[in-house]
C-alpha positions in Angstrom: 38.0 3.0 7.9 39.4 0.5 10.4 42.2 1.6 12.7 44.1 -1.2 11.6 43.8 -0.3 7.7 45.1 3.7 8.8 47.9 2.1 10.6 48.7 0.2 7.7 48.4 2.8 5.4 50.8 5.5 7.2 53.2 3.1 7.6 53.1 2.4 4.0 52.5 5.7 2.5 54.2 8.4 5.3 52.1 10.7 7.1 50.7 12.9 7.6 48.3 10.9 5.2 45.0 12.5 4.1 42.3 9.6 3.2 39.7 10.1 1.8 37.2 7.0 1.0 35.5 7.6 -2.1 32.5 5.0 -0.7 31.8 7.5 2.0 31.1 9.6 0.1 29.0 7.5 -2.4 27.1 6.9 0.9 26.7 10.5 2.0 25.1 11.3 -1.3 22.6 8.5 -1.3 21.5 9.9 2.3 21.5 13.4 1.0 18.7 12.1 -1.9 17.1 9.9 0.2 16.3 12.4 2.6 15.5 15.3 0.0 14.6 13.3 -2.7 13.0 16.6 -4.4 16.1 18.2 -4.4 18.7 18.5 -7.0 22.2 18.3 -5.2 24.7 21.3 -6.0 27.8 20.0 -4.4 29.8 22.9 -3.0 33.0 22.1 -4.6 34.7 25.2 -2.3 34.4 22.5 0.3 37.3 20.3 -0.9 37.9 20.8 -4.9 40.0 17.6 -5.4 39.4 16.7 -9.3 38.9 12.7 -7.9 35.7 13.9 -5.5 34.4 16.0 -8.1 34.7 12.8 -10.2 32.5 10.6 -8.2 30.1 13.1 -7.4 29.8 13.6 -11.2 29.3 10.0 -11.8 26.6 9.8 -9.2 24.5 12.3 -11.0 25.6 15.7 -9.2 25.1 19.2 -10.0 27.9 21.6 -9.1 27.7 24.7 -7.0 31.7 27.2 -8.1 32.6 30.3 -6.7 35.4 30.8 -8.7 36.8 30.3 -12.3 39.0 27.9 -11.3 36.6 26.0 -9.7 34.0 26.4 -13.0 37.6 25.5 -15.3 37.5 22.2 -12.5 33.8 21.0 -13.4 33.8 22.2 -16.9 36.5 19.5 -17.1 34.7 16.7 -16.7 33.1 17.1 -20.0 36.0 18.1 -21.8 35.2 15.6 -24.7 32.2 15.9 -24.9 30.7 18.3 -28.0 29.7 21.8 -27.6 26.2 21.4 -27.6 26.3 18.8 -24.7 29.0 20.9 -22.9 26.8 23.6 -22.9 23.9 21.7 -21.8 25.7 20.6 -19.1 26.5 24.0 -17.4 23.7 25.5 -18.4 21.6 22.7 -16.5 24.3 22.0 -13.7 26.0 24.2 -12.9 25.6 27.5 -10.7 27.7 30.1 -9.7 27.2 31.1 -6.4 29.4 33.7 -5.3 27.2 37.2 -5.3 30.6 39.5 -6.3 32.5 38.2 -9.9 35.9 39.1 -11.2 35.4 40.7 -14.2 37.2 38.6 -16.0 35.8 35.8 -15.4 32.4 36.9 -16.3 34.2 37.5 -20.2 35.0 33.9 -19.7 32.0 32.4 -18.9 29.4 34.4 -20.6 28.9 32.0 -23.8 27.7 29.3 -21.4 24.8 31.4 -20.3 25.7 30.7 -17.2 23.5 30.8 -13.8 24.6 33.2 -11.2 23.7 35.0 -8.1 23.6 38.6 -7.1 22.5 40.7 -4.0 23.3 44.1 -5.2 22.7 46.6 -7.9 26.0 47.0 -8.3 26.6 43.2 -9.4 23.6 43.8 -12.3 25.5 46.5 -13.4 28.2 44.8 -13.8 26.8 41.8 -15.2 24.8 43.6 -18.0 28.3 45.2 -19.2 30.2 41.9 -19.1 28.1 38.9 -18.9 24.9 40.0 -20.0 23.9 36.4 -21.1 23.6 35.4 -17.4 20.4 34.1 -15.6 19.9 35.3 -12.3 19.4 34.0 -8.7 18.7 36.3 -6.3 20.2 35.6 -2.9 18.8 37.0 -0.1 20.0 37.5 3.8 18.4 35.1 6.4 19.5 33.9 9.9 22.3 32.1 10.5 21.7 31.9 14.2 23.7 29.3 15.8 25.6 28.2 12.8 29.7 27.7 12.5 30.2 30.1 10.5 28.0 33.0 9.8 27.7 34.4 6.6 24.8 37.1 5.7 26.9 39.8 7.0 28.8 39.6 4.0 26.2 38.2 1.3 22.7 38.3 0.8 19.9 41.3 -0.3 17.8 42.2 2.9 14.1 41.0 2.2 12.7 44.1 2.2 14.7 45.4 -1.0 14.9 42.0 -2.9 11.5 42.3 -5.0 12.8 45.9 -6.2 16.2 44.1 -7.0 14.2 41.4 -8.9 12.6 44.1 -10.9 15.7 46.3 -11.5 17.5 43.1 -13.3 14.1 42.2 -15.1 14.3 46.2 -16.3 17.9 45.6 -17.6 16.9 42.7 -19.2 17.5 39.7 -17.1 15.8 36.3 -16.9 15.7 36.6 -12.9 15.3 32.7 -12.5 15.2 32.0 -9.0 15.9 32.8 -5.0 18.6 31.3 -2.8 19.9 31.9 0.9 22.1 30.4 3.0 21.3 29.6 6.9 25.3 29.5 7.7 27.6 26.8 7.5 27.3 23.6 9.7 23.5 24.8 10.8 22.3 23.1 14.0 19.3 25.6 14.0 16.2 23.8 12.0 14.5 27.3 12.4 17.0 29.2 10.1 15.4 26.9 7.3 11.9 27.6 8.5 12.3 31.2 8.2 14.1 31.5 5.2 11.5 29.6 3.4 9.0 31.6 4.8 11.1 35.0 3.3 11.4 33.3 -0.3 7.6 32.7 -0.4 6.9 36.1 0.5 9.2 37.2 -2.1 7.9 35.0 -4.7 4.6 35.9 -4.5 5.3 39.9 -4.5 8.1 39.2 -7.2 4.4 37.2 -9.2 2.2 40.5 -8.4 4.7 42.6 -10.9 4.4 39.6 -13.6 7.8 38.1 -12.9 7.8 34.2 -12.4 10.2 32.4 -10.0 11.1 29.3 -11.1 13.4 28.1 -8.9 14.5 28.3 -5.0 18.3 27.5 -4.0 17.9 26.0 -0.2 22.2 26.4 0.4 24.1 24.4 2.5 24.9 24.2 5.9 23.6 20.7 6.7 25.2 19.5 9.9 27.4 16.7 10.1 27.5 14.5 13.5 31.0 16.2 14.7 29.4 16.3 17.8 25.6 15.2 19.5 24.4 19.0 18.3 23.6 18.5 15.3 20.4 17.2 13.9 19.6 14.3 12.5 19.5 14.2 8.7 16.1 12.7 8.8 14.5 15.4 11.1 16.3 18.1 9.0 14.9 16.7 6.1 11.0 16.1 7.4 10.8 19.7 8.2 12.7 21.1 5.4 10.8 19.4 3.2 7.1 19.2 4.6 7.7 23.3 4.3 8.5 23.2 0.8 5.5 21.4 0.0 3.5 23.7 2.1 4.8 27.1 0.7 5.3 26.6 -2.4 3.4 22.7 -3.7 5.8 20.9 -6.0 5.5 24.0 -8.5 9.4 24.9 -8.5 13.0 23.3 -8.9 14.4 23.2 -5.8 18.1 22.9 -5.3 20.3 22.6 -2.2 24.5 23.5 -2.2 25.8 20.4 0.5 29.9 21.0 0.0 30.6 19.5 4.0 27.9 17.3 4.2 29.0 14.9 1.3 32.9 15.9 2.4 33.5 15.9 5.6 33.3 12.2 6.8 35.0 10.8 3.9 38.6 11.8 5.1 40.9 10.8 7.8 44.1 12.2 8.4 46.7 10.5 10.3 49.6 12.2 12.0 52.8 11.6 13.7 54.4 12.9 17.5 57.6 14.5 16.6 57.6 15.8 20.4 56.0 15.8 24.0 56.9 17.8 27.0 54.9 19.1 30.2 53.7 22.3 30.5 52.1 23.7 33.5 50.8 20.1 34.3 49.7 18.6 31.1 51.0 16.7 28.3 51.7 18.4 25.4 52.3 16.2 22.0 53.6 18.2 18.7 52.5 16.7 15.6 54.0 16.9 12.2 50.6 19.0 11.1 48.9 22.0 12.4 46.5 25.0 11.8 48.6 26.1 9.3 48.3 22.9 7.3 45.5 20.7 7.2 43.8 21.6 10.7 43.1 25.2 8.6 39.8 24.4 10.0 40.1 25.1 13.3 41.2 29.1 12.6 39.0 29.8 9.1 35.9 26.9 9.7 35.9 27.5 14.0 36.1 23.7 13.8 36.9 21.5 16.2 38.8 18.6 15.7 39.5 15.7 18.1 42.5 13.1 18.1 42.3 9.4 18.8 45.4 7.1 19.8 46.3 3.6 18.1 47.6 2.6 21.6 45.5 2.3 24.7 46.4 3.3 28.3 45.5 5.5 31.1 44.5 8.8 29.2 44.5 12.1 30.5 43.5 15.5 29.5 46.6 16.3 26.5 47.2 19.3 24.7 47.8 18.3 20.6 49.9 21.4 18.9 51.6 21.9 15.0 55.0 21.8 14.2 55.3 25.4 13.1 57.3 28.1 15.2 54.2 30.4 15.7 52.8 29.6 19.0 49.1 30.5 17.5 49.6 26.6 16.2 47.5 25.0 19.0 45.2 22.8 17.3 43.7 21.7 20.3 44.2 22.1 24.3 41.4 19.3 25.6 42.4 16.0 24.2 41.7 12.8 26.2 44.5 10.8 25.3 46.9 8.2 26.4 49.4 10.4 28.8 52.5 8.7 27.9 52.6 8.2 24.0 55.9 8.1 22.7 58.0 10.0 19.4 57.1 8.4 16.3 53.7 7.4 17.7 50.8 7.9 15.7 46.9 9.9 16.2 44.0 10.0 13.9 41.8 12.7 13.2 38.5 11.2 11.9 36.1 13.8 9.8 38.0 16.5 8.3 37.6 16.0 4.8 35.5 19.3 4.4 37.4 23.0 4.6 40.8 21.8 5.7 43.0 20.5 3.1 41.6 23.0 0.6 42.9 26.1 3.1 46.2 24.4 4.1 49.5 26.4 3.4 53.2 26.0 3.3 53.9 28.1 6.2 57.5 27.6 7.4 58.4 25.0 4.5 56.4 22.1 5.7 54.8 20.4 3.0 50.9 19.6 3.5 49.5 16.4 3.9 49.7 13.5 1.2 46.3 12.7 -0.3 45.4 9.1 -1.1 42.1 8.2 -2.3 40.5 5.0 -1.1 37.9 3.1 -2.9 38.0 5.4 -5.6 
């Protein structure tokens, strides 16, 4: 969005002001298909669950990736008047659960949809055979994250070398075992980590094929990079390797599905913010904004994001420190801004992609009220 439209906006509408352009992310969805156009897209809705994104992605033709009830209640929504047959359809064809460990209770609730989950343990197929035994299972399996934001196969994910005895144990207990997914780590800058992983669900495949057990479908994850900074790979490249593998290993002969939650989140949202405060510390120019880690910069502590600030006004800029309104001093959002050195009170900054893990994590810490959301274009 133009700086002059932002402006505009917060002066209109208060800030901080959380905008998200529905157009965006219309946009990074057509990218997404047009680079994998093989791949059914699973939006991640942990990566910011607001009803209105769902929406769109829904009308664009999106599948949904939940890891919670309320997340499934969220998408299950959308086809709230539709009949039971259709409904069904819908989640039985859409819709995957991809959190490895359930609450029991929400297994009771979903088990009438037949729903497709994943699992890494015996435990889980234990439990699923007692309270969901309906379910259709996805295996997910650990892989490198190397070089990703945030890692994750320390806490999910079956290690290759017991995944084909897992496979059988759920066949055993009467599962449909449906499929194999990873994830390479969120925000992955490492091509490789795909490379490999592929390379394990192959090998997987065809020992899980040796005991008569078919897998029909391979869940590639998320973790596709956005630009927040010249590390990350283009799309395009991404995609040529990605998918030059997938026809190599395994020909066109399974659904393949992919989980982007940042990638189709991240750029669409802008948050603009306020100085309530400046000072000098040690040297440098410190400006406190009416926002922080505790709100909608979340990222920076749970994601290991890093945001950056841009000024309305120009000027001779300097090396700033940008800091939350909260009493803790752990609310440093960021210590290496290059900004104008002498901003005033009541000025304003803008924080361009932060749409993904950041409003959904933000709190009320202290009593400060999180950012209003306006969807643009929507």
């Amino acid at each position: 969005m133009k700086e002059e439209l932002l402006i505009k906006l917060a002066r209109e509408q208060g800030t901080p002001l959380f905008i998200v352009d529905h157009e965006e992310i219309r946009e990074n969805y057509r990218r997404f298909k047009e680079a994998f156009p093989t791949v059914q897209v699973y939006y991640a809705v942990k990566a910011n669950s607001a009803m209105e994104i769902i929406k769109t992605l829904f009308d664009l033709g999106s599948s949904f990736d939940v890891a919670s009830y309320e997340e499934f209640r969220e998408v299950k929504s959308l086809v709230k008047d539709w009949d039971n047959k259709k409904r069904r359809d819908f989640i039985f064809n859409r819709v995957i659960y991809s959190n490895t460990i359930k609450r029991i209770e929400t297994l009771g609730k979903i088990k009438t949809f037949r729903p497709l989950v994943t699992f890494d343990n015996q435990d889980e197929i234990i439990k699923l055979k007692e309270h969901c035994a309906t379910a259709r299972l996805v295996l997910r399996v650990k892989v490198s994250d190397k070089d990703s934001l945030s890692e994750l196969n320390s806490k999910f994910g079956a290690s290759p070398e017991e995944a084909v005895g897992l496979i059988q144990k759920a066949r055993d207990m009467g599962f449909s075992v449906e499929g194999i997914s990873f994830h390479v780590g969120s925000q992955c800058i490492n091509v490789d980590n795909y490379v490999q992983a592929l390379g394990i669900v192959e090998n997987i495949s065809r020992k899980a094929a040796q005991r008569g057990i078919e897998i029909k479908l391979v869940d590639i994850g998320g973790g596709f990079p956005v630009a927040y900074d010249s590390r990350a790979p283009q799309l395009k490249i991404l995609a040529g390797v990605v998918n030059s593998e997938i026809r190599r290993l395994f020909n066109n002969r399974l659904k393949i599905i992919a989980e982007p939650g940042r990638f189709m989140a991240a750029t669409s949202a802008t948050l603009v913010t306020q100085i309530i405060g400046k000072s000098r510390r040690g040297g440098k120019r410190f400006y406190y904004i009416n926002d922080g880690v505790y709100q909608t910069f979340s990222g920076v502590v749970f994601d290991r994001c890093q945001y950056h600030f841009h000024s309305f006004k120009k000027g001779r800029t300097e090396e700033c420190a940008v800091v939350g309104q909260t009493c803790d001093g752990f609310d440093k959002i960021s210590l290496i801004e290059e900004l104008p050195a002498e901003l005033n009170i009541g000025d304003y900054l803008f924080t361009r992609n932060i749409g993904a893990y950041s409003i959904v994590s933000s709190t009320n810490f202290n009593g400060f009220p999180q950012a209003k959301i306006l969807h643009w274009n929507y």
